[in-house]
Residue frames relative to the residue before (quaternion, step in Angstrom):
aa qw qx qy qz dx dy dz
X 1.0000 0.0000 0.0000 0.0000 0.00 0.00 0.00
X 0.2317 -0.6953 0.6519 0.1949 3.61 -0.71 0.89
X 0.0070 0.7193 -0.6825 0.1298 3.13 -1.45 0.73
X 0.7891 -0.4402 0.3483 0.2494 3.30 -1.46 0.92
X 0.1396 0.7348 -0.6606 0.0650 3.58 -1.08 -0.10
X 0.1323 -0.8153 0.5458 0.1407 3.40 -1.00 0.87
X 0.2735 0.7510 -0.5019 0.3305 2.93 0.06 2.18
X 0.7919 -0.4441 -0.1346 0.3969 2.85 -0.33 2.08
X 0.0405 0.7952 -0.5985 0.0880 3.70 0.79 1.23
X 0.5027 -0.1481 -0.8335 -0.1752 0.50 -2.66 0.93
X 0.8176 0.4810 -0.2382 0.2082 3.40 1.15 -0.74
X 0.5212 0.6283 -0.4628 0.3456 2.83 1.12 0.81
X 0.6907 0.4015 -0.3618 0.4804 3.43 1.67 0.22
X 0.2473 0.7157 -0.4306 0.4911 3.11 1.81 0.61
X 0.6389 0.4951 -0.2441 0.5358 3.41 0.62 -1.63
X 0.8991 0.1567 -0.2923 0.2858 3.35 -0.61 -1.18
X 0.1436 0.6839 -0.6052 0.3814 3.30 0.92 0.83
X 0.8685 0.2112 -0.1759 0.4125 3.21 -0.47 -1.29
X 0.7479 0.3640 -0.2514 0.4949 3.99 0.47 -0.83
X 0.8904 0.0546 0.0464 0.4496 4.02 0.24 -0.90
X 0.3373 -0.6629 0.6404 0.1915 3.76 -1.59 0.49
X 0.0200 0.8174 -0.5742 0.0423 3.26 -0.67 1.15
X 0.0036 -0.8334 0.5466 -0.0822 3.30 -0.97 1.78
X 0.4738 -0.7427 0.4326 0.1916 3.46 -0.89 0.77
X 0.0571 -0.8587 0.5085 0.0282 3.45 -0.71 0.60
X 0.7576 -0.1114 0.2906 0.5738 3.52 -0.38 -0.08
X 0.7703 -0.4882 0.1414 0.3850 3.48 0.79 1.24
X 0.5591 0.5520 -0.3064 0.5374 3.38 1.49 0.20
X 0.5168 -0.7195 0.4556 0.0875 3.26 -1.84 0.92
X 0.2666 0.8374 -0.4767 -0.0200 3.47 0.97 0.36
X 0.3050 -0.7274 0.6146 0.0142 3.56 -1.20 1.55
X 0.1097 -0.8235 0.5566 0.0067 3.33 -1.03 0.84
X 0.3195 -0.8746 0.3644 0.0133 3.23 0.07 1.54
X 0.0135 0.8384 -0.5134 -0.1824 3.44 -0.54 0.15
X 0.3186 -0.8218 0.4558 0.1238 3.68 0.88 1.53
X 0.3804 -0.6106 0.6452 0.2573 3.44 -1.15 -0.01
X 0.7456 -0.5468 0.3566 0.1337 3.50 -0.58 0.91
X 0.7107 0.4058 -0.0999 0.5659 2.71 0.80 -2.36
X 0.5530 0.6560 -0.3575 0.3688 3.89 0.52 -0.81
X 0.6636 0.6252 -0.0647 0.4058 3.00 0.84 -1.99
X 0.6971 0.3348 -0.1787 0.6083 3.56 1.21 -0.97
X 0.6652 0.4771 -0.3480 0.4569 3.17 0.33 -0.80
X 0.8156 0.2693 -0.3222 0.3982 4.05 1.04 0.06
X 0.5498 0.5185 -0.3542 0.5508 3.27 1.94 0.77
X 0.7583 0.3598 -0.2302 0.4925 3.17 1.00 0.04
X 0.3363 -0.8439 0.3973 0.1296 3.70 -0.04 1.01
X 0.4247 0.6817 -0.3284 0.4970 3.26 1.77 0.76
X 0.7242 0.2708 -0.1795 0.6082 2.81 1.57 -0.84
X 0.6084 0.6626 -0.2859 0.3303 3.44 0.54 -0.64
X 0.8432 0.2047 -0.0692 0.4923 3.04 0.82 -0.97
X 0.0732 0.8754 -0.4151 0.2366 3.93 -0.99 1.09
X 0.7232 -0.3112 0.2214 0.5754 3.28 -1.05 -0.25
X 0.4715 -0.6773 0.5277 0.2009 4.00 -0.77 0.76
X 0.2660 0.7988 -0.4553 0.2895 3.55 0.86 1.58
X 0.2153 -0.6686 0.5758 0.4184 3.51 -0.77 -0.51
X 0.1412 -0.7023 0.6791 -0.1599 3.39 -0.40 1.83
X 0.1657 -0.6942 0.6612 0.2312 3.92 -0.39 1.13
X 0.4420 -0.7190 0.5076 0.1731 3.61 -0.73 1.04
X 0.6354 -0.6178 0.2510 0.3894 3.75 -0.60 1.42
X 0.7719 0.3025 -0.1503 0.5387 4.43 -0.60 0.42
X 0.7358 0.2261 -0.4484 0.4544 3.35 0.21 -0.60
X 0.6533 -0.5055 0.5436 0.1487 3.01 -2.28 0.71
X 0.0658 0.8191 -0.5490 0.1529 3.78 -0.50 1.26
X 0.0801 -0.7879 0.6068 -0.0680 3.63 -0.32 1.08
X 0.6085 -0.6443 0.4601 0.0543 3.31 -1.06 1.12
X 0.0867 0.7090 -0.6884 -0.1262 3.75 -0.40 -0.02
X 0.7683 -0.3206 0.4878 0.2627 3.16 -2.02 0.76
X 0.4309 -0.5888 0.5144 0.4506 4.16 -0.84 1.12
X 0.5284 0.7528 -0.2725 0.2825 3.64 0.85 -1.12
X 0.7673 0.3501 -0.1495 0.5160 3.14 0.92 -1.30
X 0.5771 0.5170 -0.2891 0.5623 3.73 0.99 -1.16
X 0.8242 0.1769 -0.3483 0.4100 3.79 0.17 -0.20
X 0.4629 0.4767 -0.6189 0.4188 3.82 0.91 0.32
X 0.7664 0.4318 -0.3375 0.3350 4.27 0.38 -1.06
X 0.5914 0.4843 -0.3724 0.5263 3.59 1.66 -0.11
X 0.5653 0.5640 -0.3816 0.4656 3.34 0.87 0.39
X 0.6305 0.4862 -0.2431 0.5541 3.39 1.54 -1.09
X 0.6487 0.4742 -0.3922 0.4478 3.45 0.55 -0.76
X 0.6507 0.6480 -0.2703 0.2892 3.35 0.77 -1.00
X 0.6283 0.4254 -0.2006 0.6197 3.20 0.87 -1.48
X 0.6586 0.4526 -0.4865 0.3533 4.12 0.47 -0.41
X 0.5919 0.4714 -0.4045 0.5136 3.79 0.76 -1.01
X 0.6133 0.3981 -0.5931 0.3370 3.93 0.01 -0.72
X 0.7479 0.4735 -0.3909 0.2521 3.50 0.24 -1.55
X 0.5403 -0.7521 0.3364 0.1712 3.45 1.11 -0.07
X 0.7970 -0.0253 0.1394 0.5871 4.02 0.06 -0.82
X 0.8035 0.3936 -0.3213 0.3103 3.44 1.21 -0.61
X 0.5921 -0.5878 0.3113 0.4550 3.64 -0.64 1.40
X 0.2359 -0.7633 0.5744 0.1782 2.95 -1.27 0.90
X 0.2312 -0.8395 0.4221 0.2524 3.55 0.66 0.99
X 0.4308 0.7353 -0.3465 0.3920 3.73 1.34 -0.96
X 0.8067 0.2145 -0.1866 0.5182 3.89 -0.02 -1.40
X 0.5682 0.5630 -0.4304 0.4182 4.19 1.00 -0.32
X 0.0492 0.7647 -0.6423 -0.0177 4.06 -0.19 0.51
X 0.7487 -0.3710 0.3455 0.4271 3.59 -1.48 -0.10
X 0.5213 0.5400 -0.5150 0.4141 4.26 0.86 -0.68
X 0.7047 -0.3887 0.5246 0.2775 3.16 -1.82 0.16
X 0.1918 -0.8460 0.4662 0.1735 3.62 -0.63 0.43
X 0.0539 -0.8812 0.4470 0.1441 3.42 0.60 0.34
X 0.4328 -0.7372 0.5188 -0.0059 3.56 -1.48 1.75
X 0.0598 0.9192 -0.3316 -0.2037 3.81 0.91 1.14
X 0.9234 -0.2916 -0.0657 0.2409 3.24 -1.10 0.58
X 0.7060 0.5106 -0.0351 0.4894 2.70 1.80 -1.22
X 0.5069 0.5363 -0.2528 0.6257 3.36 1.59 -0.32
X 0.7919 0.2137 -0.3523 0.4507 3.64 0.55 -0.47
X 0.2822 0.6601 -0.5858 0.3761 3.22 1.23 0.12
X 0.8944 0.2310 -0.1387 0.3570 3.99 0.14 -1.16
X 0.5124 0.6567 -0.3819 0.4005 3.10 1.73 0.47
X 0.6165 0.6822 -0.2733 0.2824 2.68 1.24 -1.38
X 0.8320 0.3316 -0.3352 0.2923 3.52 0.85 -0.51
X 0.4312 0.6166 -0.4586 0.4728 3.27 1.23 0.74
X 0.7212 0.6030 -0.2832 0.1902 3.19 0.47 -1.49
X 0.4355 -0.7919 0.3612 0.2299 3.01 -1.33 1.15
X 0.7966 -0.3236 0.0406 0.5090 3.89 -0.89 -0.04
X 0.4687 0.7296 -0.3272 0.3755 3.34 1.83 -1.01
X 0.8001 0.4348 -0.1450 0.3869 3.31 0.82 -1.11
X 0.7533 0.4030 -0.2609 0.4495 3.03 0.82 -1.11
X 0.7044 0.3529 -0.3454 0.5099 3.78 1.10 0.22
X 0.2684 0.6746 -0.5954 0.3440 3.57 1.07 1.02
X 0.8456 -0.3093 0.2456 0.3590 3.33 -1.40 -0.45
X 0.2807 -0.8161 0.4200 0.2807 3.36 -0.17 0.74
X 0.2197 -0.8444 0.4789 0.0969 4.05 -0.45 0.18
X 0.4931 0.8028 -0.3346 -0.0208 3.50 -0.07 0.24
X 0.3344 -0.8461 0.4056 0.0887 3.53 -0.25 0.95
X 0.4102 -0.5523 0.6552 0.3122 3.90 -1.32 0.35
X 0.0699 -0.6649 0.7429 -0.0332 3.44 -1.11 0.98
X 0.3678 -0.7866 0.4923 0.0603 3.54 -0.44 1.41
X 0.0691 -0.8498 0.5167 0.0778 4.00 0.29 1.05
X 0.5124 -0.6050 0.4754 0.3813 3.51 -1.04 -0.41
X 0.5566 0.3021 -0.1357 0.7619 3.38 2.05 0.20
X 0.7621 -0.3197 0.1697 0.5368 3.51 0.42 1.40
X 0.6045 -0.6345 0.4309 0.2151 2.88 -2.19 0.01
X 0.2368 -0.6677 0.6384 0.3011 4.14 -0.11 0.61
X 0.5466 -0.4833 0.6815 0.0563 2.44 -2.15 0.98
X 0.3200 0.8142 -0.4768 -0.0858 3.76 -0.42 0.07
X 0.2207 -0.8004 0.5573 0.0132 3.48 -0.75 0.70
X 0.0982 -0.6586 0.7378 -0.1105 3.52 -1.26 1.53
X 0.3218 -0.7094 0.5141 0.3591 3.21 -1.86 -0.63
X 0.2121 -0.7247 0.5380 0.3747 3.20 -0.94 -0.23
X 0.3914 -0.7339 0.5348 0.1492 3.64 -1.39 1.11
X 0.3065 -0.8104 0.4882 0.1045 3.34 -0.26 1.35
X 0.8285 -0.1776 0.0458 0.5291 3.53 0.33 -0.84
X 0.8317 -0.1926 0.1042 0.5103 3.64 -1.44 -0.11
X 0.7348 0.3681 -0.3796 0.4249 3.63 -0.09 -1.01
X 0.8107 0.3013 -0.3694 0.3399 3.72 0.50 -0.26
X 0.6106 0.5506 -0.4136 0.3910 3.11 1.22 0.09
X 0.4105 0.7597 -0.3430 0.3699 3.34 2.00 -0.03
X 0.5749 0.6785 -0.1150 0.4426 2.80 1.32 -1.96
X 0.7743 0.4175 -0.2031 0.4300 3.38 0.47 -1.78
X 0.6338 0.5027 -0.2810 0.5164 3.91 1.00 -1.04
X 0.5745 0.6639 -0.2043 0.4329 3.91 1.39 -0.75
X 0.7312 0.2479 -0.0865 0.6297 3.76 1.13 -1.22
X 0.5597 0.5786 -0.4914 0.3324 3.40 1.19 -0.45
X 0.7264 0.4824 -0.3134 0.3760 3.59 0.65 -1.42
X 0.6937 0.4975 -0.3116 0.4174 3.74 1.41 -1.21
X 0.5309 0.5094 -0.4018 0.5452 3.55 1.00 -0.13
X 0.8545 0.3473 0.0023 0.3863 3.58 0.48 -1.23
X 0.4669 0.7652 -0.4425 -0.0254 3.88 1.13 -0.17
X 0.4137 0.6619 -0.5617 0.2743 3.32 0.49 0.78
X 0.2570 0.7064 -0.4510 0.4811 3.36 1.54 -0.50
X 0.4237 0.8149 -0.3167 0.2370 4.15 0.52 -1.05
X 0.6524 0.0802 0.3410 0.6721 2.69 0.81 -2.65
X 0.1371 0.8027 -0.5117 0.2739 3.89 0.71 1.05
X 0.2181 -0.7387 0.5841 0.2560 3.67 -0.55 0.12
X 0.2376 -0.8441 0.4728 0.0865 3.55 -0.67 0.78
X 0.1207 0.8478 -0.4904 0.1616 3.75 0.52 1.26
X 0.5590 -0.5617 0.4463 0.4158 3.08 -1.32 0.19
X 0.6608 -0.5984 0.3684 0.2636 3.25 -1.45 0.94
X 0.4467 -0.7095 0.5058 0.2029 3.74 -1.08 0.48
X 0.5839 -0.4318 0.3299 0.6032 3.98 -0.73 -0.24
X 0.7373 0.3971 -0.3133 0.4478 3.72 0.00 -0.75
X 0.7528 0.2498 -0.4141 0.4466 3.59 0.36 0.33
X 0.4674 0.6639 -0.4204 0.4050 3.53 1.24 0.40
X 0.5547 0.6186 -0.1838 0.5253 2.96 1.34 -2.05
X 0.7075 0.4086 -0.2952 0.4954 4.43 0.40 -0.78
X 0.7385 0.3696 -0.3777 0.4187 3.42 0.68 -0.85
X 0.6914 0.3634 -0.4485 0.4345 3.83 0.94 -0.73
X 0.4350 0.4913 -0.6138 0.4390 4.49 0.58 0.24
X 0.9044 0.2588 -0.1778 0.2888 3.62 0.19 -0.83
X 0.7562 0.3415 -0.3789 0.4098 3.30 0.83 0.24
X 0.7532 -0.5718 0.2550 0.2016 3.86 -1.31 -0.10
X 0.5672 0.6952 -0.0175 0.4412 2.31 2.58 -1.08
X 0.5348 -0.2923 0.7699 0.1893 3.40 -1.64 0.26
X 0.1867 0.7225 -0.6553 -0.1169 3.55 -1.53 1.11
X 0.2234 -0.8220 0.5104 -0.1180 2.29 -1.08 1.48
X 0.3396 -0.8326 0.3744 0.2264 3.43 0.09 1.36
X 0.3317 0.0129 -0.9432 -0.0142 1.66 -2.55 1.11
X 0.3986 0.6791 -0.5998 0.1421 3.16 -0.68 0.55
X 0.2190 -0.7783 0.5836 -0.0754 3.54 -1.09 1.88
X 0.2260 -0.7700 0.5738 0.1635 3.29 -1.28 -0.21
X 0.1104 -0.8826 0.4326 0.1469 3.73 -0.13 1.20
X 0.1564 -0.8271 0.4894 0.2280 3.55 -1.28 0.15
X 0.2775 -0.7232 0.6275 -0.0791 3.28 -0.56 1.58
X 0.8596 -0.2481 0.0691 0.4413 3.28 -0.63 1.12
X 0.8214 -0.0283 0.1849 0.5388 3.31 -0.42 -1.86
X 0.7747 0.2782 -0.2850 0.4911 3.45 1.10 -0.42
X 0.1379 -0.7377 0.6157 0.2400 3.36 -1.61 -0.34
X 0.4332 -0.6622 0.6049 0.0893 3.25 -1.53 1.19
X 0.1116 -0.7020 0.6992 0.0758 3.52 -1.66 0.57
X 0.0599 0.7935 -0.6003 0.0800 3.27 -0.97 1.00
X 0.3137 -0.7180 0.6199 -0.0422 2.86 -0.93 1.45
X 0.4357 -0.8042 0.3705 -0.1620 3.23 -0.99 1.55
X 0.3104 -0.7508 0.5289 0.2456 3.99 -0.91 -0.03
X 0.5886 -0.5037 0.4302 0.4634 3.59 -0.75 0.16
X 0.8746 0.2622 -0.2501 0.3221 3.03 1.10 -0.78
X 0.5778 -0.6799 0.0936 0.4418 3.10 1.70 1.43
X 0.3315 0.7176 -0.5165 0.3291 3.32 1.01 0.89
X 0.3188 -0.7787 0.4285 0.3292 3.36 -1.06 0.12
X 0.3310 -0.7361 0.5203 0.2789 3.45 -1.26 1.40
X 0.8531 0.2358 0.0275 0.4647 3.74 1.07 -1.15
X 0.0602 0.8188 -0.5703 -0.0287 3.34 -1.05 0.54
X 0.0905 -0.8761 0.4371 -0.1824 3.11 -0.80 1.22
X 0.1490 -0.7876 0.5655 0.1941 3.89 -0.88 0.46
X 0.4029 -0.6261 0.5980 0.2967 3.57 -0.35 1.49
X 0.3840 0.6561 -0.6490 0.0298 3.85 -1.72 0.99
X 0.7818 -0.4166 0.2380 0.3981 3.56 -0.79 -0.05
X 0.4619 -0.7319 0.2789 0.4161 3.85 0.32 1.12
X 0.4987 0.7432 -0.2570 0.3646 3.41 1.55 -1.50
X 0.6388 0.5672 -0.2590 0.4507 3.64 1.15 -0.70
X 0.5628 0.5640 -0.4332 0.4213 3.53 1.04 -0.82
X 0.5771 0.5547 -0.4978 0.3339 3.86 0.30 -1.38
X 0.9568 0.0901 -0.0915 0.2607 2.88 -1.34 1.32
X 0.2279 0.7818 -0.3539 0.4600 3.44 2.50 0.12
């Protein structure tokens, strides 16, 4: 049964028009992706994945530009939030749904506290070349879970602290458009925190729509 959801309309049923089918169940989100193939390889295979350190908009997926103007007022916001560390940044958290992608809750999940783990559930079909993954995130309805979520992120993650916040390369594009529902539509950056790097994807009005740890799709099965 499809059913409403008051997440960040209209365009977010604009969006999954074209890329995914999203039905509610028993209080769960289940997305149905329809990945691009090429993507899909191009992050299981390290032939493709990996390369010159460009922004190469990877063939199919949808990528929209923001104004230099606009991309450097929300990389400024994001910034100043990771320095301050643990304290909520009430500034980048607006009223949309925040969505927790797959791979990030993959390493939250075992910390998190009740707040979290009884937010929104999320979970999506990730077409493989060896079947379909299941994958499963959350979504952060209001303040207390986005407390929660901004709370285990940093203690799970404090390098996030002193991250660098750049724009994103082909192989962390290529992960965020397999797993999410969206159109990207910039702001959207990618940070590096020690060993790992995040991609977040943004609002005009530099809120945040997505968060996410860029890893290897093959990991989700069974996450």
């Amino acid at each position: 049964m499809t059913a409403k959801h008051p997440i960040r309309n209209p365009r977010f049923f604009r969006v999954t028009q074209l890329k995914a089918k999203i039905t509610y169940q028993k209080g769960v989100i289940a997305v149905k992706t329809k990945a691009h193939f090429f993507l899909i390889l191009a992050l299981v295979f390290p032939f493709a994945a990996h390369g010159k350190a460009q922004q190469d908009i990877p063939p199919g997926v949808k990528y929209k530009p923001a104004p230099a103007s606009v991309n450097a007022a929300a990389k400024l916001k994001l910034e100043g939030a990771l320095a301050n560390g643990a304290a909520f940044p009430e500034e980048l958290f607006g009223e949309n749904l925040i969505w927790c992608g797959p791979t990030l809750w993959k390493f939250l999940k075992p910390s998190a506290d009740k707040i979290l783990l009884q937010a929104q559930i999320v979970r999506g079909n990730l077409p493989m070349p060896d079947g379909v993954i299941v994958t499963e995130g959350r979504g952060l309805r209001n303040e207390q879970e986005k407390r929660s979520f901004w709370k285990a992120l940093m203690a799970k993650y404090p390098s996030l602290q002193t991250g660098k916040v750049r724009k994103p390369i082909s192989r962390e594009i290529s992960y965020f458009w397999a797993t999410t529902v969206f159109d990207i539509d910039e702001p959207f950056f990618a940070i590096d925190a020690g060993s790992q790097t995040f991609v977040v994807h943004m609002g005009r009005e530099h809120d945040i729509y997505t968060f996410d740890l860029v890893g290897d799709l093959r990991d989700l099965r069974g996450a």
